[in-house]
mmCIF file of the N, C-alpha and C atoms, coordinates in Angstrom:
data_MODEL
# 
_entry.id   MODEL 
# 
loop_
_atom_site.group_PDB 
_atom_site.id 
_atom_site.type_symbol 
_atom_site.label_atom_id 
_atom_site.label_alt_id 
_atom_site.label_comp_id 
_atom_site.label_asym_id 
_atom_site.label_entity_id 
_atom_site.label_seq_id 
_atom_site.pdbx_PDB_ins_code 
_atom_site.Cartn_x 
_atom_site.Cartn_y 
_atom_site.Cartn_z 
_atom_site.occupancy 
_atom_site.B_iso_or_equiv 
_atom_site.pdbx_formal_charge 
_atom_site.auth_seq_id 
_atom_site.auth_comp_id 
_atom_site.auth_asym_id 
_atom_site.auth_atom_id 
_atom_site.pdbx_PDB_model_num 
ATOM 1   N N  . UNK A 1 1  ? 90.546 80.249 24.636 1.00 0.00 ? 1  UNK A N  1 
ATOM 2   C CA . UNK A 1 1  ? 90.842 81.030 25.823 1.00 0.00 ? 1  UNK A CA 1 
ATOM 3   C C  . UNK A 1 1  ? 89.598 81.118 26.700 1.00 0.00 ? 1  UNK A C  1 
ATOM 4   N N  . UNK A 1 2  ? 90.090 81.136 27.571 1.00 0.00 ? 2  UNK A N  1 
ATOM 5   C CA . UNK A 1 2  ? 88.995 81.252 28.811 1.00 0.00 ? 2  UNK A CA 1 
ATOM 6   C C  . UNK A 1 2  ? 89.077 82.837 29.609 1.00 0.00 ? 2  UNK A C  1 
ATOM 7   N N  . UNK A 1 3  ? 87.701 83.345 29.603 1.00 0.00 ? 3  UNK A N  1 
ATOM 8   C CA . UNK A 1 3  ? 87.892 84.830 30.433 1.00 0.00 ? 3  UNK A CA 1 
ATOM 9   C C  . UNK A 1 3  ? 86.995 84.670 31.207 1.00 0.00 ? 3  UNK A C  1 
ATOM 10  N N  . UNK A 1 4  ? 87.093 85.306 32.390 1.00 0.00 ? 4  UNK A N  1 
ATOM 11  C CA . UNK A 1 4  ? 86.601 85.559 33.607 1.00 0.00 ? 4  UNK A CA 1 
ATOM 12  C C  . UNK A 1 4  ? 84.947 86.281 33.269 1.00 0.00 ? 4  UNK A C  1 
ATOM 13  N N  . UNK A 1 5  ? 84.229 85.668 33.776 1.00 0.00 ? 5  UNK A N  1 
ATOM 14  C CA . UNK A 1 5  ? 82.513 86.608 33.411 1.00 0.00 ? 5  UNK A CA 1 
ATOM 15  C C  . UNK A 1 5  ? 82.019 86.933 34.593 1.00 0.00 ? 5  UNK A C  1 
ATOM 16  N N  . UNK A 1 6  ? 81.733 88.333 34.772 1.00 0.00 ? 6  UNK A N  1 
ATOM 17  C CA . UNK A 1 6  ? 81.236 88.562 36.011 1.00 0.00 ? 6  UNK A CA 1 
ATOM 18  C C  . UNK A 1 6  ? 79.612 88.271 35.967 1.00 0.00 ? 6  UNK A C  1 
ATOM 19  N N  . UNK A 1 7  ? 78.611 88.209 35.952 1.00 0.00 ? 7  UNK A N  1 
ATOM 20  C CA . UNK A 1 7  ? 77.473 88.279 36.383 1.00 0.00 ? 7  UNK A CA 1 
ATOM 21  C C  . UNK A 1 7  ? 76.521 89.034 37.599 1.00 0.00 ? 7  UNK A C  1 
ATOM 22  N N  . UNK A 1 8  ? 76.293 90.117 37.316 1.00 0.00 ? 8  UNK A N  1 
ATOM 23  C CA . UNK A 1 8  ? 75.512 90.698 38.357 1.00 0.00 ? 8  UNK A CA 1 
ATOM 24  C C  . UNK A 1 8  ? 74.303 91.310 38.253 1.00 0.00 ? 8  UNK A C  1 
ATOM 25  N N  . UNK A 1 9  ? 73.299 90.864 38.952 1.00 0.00 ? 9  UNK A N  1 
ATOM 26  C CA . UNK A 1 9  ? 71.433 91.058 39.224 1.00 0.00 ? 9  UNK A CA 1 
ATOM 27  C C  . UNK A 1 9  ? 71.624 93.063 39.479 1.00 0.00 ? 9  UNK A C  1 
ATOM 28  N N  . UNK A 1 10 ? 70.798 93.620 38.163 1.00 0.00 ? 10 UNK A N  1 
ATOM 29  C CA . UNK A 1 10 ? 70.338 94.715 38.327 1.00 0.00 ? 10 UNK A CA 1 
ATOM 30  C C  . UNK A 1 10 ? 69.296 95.076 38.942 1.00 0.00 ? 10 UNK A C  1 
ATOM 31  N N  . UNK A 1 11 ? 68.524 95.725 40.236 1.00 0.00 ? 11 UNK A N  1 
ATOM 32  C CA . UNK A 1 11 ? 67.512 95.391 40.731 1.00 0.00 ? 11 UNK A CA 1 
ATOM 33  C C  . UNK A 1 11 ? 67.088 96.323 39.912 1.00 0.00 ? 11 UNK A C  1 
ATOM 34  N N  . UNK A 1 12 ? 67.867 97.860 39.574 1.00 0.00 ? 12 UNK A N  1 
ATOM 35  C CA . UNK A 1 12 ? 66.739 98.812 39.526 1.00 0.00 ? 12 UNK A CA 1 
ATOM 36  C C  . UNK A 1 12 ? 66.123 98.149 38.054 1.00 0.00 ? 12 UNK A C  1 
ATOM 37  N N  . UNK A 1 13 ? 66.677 97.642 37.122 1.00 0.00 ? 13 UNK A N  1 
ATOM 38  C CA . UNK A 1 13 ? 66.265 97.537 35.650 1.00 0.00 ? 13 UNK A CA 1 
ATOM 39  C C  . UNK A 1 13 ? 65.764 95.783 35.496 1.00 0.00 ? 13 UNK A C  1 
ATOM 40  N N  . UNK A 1 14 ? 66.076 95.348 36.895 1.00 0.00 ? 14 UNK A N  1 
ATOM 41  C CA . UNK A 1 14 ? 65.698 93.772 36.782 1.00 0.00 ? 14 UNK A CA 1 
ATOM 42  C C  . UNK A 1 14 ? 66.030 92.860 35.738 1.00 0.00 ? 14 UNK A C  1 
ATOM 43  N N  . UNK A 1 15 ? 67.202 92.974 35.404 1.00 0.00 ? 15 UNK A N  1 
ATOM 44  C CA . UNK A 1 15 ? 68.147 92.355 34.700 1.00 0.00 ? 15 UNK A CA 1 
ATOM 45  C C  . UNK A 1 15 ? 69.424 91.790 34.881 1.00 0.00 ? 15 UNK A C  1 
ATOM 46  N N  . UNK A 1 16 ? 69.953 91.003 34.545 1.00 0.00 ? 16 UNK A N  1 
ATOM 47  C CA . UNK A 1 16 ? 71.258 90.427 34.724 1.00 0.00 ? 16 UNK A CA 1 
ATOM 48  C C  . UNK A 1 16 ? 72.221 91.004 33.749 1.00 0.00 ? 16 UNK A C  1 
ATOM 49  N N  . UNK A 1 17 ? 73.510 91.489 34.323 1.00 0.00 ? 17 UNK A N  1 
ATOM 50  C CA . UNK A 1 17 ? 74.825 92.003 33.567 1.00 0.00 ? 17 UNK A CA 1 
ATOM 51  C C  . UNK A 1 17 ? 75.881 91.179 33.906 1.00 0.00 ? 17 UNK A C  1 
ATOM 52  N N  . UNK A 1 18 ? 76.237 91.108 32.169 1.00 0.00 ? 18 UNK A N  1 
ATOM 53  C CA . UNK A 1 18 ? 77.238 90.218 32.596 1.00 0.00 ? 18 UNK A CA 1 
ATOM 54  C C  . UNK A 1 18 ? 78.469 91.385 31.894 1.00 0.00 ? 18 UNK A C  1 
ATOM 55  N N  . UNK A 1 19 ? 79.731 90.855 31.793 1.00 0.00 ? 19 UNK A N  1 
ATOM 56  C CA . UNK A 1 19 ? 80.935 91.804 31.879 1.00 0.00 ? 19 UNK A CA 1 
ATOM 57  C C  . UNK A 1 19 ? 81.932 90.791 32.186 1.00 0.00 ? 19 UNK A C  1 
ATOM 58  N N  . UNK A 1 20 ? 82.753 91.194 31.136 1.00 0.00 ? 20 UNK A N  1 
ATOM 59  C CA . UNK A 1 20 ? 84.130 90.625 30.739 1.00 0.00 ? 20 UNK A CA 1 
ATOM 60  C C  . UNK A 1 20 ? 85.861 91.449 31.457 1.00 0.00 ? 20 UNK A C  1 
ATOM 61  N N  . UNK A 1 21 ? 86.210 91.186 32.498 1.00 0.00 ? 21 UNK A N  1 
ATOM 62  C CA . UNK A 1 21 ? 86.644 92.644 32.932 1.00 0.00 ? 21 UNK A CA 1 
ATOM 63  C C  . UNK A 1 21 ? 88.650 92.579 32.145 1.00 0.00 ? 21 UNK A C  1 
ATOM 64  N N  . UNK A 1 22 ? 88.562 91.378 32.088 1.00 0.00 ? 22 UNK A N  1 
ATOM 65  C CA . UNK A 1 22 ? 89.744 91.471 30.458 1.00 0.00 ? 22 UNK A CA 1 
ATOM 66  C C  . UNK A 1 22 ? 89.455 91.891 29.209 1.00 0.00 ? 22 UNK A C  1 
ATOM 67  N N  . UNK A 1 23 ? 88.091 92.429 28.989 1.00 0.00 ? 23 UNK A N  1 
ATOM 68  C CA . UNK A 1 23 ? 87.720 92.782 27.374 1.00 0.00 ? 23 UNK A CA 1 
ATOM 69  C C  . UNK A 1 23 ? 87.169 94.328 28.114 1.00 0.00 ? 23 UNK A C  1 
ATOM 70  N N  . UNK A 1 24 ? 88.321 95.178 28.245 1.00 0.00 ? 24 UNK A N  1 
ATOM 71  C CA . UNK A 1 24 ? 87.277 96.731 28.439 1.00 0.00 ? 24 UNK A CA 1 
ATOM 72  C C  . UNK A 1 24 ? 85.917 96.440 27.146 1.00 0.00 ? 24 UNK A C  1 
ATOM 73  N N  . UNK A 1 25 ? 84.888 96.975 28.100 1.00 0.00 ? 25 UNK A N  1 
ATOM 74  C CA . UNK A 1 25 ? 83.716 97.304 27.446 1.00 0.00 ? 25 UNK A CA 1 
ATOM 75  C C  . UNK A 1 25 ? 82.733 96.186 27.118 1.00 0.00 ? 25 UNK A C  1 
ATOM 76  N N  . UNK A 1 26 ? 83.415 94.766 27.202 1.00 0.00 ? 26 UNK A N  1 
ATOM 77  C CA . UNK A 1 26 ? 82.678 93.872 26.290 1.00 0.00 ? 26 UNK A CA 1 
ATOM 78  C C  . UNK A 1 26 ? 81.528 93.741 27.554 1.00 0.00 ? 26 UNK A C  1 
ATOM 79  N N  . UNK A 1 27 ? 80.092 93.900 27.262 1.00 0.00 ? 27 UNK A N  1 
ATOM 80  C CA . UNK A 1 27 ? 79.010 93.769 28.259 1.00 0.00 ? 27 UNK A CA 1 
ATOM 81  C C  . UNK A 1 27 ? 78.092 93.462 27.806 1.00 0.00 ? 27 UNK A C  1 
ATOM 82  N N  . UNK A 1 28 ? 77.267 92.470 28.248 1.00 0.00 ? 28 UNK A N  1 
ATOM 83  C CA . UNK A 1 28 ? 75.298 92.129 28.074 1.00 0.00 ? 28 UNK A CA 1 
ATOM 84  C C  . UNK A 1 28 ? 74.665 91.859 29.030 1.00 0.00 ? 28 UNK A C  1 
ATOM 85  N N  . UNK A 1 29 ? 73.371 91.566 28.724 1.00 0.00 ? 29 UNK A N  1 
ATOM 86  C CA . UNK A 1 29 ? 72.757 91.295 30.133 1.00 0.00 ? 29 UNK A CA 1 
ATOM 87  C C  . UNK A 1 29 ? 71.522 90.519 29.613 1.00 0.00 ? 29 UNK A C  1 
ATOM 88  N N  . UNK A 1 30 ? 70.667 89.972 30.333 1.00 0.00 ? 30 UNK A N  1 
ATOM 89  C CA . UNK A 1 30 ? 69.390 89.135 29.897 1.00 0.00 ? 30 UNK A CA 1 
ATOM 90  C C  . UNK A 1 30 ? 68.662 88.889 31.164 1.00 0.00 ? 30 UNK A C  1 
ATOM 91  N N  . UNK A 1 31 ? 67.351 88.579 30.875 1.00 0.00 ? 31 UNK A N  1 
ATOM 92  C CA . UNK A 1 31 ? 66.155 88.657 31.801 1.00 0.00 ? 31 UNK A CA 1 
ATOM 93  C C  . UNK A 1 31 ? 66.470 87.638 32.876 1.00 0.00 ? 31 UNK A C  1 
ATOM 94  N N  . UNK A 1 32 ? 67.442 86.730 32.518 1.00 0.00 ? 32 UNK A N  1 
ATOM 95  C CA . UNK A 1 32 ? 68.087 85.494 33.233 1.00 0.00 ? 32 UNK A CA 1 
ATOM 96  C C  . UNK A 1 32 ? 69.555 85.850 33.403 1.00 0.00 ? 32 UNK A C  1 
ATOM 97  N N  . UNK A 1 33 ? 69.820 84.908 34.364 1.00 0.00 ? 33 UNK A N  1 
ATOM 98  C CA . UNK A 1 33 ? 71.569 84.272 34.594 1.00 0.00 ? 33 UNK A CA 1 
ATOM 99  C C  . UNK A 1 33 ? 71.986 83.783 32.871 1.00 0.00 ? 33 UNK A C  1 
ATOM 100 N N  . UNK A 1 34 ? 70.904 82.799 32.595 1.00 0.00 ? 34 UNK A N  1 
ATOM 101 C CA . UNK A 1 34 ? 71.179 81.955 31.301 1.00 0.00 ? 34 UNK A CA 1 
ATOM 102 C C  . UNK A 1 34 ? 71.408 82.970 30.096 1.00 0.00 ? 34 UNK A C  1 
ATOM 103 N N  . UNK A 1 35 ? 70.427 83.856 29.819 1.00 0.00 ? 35 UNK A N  1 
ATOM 104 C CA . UNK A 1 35 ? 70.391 84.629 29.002 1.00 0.00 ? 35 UNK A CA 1 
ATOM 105 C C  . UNK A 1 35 ? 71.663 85.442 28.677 1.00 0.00 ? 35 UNK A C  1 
ATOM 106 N N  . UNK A 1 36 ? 71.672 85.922 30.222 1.00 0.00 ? 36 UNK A N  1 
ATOM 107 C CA . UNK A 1 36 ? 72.818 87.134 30.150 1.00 0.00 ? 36 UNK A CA 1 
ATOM 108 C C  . UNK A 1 36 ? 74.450 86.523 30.022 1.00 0.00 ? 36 UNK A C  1 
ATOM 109 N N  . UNK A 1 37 ? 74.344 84.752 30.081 1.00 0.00 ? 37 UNK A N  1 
ATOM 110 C CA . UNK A 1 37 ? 75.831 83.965 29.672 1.00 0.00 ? 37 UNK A CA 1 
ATOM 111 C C  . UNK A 1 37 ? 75.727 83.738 28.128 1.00 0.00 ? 37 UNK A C  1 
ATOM 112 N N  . UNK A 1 38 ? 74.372 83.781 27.716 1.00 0.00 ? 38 UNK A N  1 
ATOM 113 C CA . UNK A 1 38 ? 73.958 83.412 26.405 1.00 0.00 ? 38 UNK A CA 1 
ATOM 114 C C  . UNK A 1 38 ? 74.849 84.474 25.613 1.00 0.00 ? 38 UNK A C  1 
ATOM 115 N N  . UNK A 1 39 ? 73.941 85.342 26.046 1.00 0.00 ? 39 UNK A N  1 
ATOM 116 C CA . UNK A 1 39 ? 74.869 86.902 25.588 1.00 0.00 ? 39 UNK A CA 1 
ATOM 117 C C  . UNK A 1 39 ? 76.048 87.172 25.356 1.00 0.00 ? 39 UNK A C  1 
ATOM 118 N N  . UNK A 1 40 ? 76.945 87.276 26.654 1.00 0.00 ? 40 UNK A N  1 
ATOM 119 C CA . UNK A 1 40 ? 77.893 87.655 26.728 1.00 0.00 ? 40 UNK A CA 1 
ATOM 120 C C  . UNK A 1 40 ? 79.191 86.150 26.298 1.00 0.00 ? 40 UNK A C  1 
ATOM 121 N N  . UNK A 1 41 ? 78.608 85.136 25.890 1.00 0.00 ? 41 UNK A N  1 
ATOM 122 C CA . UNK A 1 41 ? 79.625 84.265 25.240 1.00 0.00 ? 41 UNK A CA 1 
ATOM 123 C C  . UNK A 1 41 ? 79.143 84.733 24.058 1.00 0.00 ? 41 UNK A C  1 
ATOM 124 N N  . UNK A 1 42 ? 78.538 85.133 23.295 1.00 0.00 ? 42 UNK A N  1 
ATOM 125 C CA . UNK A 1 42 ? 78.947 85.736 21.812 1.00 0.00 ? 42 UNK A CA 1 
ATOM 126 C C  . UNK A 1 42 ? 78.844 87.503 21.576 1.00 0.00 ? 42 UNK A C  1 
ATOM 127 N N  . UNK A 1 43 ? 78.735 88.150 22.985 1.00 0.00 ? 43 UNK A N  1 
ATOM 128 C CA . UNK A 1 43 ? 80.053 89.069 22.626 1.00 0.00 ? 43 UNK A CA 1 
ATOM 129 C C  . UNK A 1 43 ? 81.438 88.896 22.822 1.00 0.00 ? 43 UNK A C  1 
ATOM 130 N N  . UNK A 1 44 ? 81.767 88.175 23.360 1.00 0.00 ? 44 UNK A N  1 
ATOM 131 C CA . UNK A 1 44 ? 83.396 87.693 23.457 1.00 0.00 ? 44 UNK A CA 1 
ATOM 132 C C  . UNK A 1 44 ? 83.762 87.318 22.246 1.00 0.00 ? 44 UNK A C  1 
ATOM 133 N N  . UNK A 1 45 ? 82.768 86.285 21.683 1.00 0.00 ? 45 UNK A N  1 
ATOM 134 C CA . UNK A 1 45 ? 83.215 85.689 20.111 1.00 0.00 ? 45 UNK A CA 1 
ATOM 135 C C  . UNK A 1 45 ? 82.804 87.160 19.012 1.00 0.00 ? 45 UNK A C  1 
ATOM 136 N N  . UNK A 1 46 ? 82.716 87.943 19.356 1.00 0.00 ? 46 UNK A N  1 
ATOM 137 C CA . UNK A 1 46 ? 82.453 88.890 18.161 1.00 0.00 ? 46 UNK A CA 1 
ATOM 138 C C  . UNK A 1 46 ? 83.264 90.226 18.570 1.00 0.00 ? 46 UNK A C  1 
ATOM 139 N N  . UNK A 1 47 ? 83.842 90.346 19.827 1.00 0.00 ? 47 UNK A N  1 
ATOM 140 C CA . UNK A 1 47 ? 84.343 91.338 20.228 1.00 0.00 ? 47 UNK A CA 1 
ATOM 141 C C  . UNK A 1 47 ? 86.173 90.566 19.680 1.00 0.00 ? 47 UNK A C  1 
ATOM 142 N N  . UNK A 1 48 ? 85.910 89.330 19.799 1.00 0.00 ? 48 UNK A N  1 
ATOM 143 C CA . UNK A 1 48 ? 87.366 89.223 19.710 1.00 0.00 ? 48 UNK A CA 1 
ATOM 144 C C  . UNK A 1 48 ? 87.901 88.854 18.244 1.00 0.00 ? 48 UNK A C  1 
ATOM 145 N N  . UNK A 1 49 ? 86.491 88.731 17.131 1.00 0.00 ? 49 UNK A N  1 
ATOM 146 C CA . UNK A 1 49 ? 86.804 88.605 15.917 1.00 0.00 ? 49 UNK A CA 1 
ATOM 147 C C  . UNK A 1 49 ? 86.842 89.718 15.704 1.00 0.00 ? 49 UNK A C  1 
ATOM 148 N N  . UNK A 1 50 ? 86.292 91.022 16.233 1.00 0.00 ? 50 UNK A N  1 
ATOM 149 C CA . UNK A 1 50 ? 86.731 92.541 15.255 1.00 0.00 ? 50 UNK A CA 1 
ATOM 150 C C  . UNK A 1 50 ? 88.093 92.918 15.656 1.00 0.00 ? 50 UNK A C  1 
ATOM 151 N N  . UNK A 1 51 ? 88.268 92.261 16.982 1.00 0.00 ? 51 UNK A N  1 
ATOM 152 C CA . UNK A 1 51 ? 89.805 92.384 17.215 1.00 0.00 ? 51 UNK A CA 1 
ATOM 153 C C  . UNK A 1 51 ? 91.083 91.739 16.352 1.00 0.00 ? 51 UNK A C  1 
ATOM 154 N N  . UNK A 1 52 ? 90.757 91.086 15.763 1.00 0.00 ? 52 UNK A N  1 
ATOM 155 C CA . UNK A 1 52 ? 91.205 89.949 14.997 1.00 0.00 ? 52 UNK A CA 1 
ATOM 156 C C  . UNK A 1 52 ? 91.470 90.848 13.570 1.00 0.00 ? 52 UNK A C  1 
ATOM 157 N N  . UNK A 1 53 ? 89.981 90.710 13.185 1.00 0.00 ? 53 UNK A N  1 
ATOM 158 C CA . UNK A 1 53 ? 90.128 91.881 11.876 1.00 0.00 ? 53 UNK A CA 1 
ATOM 159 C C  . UNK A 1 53 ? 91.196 93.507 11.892 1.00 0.00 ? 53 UNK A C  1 
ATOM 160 N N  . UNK A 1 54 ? 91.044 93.848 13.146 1.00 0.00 ? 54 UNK A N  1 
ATOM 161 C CA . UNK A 1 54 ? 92.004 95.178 13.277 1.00 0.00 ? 54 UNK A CA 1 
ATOM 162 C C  . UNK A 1 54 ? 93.561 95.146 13.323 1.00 0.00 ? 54 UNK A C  1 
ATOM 163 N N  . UNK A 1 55 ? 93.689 93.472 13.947 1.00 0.00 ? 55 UNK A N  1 
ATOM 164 C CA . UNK A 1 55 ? 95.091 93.245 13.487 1.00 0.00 ? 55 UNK A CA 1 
ATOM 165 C C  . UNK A 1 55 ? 95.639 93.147 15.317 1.00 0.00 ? 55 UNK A C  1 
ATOM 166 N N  . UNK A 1 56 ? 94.531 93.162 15.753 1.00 0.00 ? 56 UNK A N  1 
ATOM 167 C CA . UNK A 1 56 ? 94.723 93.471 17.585 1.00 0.00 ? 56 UNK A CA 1 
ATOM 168 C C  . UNK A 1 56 ? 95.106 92.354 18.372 1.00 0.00 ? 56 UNK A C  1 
ATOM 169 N N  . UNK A 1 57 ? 95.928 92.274 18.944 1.00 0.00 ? 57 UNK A N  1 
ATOM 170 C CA . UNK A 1 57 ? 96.158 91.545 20.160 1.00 0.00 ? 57 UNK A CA 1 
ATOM 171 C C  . UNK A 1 57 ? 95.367 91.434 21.026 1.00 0.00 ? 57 UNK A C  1 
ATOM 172 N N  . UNK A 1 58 ? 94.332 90.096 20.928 1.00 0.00 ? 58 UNK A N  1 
ATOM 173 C CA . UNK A 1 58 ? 93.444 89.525 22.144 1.00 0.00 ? 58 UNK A CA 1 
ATOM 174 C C  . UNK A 1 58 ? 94.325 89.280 23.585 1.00 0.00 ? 58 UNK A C  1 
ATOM 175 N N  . UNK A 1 59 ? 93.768 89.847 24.692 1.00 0.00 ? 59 UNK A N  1 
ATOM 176 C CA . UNK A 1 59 ? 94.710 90.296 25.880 1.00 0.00 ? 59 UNK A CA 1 
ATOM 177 C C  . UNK A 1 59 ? 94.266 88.645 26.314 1.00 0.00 ? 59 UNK A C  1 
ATOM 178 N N  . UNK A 1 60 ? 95.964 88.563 27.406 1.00 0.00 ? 60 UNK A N  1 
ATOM 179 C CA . UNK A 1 60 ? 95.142 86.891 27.960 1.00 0.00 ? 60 UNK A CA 1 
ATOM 180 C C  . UNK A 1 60 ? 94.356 86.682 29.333 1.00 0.00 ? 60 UNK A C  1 
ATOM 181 N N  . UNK A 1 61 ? 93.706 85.734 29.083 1.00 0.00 ? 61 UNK A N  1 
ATOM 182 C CA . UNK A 1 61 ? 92.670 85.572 30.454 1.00 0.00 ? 61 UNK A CA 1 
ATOM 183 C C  . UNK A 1 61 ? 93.580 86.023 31.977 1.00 0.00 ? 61 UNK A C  1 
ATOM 184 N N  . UNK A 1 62 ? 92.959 86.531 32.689 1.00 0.00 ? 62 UNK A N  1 
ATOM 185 C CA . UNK A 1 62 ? 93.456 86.485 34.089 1.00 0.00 ? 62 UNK A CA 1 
ATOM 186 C C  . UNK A 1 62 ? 93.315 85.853 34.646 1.00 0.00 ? 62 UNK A C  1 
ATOM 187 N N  . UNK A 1 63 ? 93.916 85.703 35.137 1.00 0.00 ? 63 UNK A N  1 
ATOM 188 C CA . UNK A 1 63 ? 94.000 84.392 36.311 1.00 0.00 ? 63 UNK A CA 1 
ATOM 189 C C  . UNK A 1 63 ? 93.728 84.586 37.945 1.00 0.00 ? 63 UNK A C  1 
ATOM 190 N N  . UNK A 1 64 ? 92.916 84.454 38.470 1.00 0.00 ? 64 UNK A N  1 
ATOM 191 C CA . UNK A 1 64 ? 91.945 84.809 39.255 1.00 0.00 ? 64 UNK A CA 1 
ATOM 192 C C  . UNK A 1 64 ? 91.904 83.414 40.637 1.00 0.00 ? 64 UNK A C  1 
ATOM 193 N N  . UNK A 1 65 ? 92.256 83.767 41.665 1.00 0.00 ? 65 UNK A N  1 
ATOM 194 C CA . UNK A 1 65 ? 91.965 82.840 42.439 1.00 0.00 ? 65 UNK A CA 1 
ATOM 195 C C  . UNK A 1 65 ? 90.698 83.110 43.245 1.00 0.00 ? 65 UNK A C  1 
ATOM 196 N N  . UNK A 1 66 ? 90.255 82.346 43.817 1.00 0.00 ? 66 UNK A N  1 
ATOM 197 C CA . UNK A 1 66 ? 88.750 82.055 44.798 1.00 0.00 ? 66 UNK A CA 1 
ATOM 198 C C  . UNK A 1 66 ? 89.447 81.379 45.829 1.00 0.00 ? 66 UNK A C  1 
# 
């Protein structure tokens, strides 16, 4: 599955956040763009294996036009 990653430059903390907005809550961030995708592709893979373990229904990607 594919989910939507937002990415956005924190000035006050000078960091990058990234955010999953189909996974309430799932969030990281890193000193980079790179970092903070680094991140947040293995909270997706770990947010969606405890989901897994609970017996939970992984919600599906949105579908998002540009």
């Amino acid at each position: 599955m594919q989910y939507s990653i937002l990415i956005q430059y924190d000035a006050v903390d000078k960091i990058y956040v990234a955010s999953v907005p189909e996974l309430n809550g799932c969030m990281a961030h890193g000193s980079t763009r790179e970092e903070a995708m680094h991140e947040i592709l293995e909270a997706i893979e770990l947010q969606l294996e405890v989901m897994h373990e609970k017996g939970m229904l992984a919600p599906a990607p949105a579908l998002y036009a540009v």
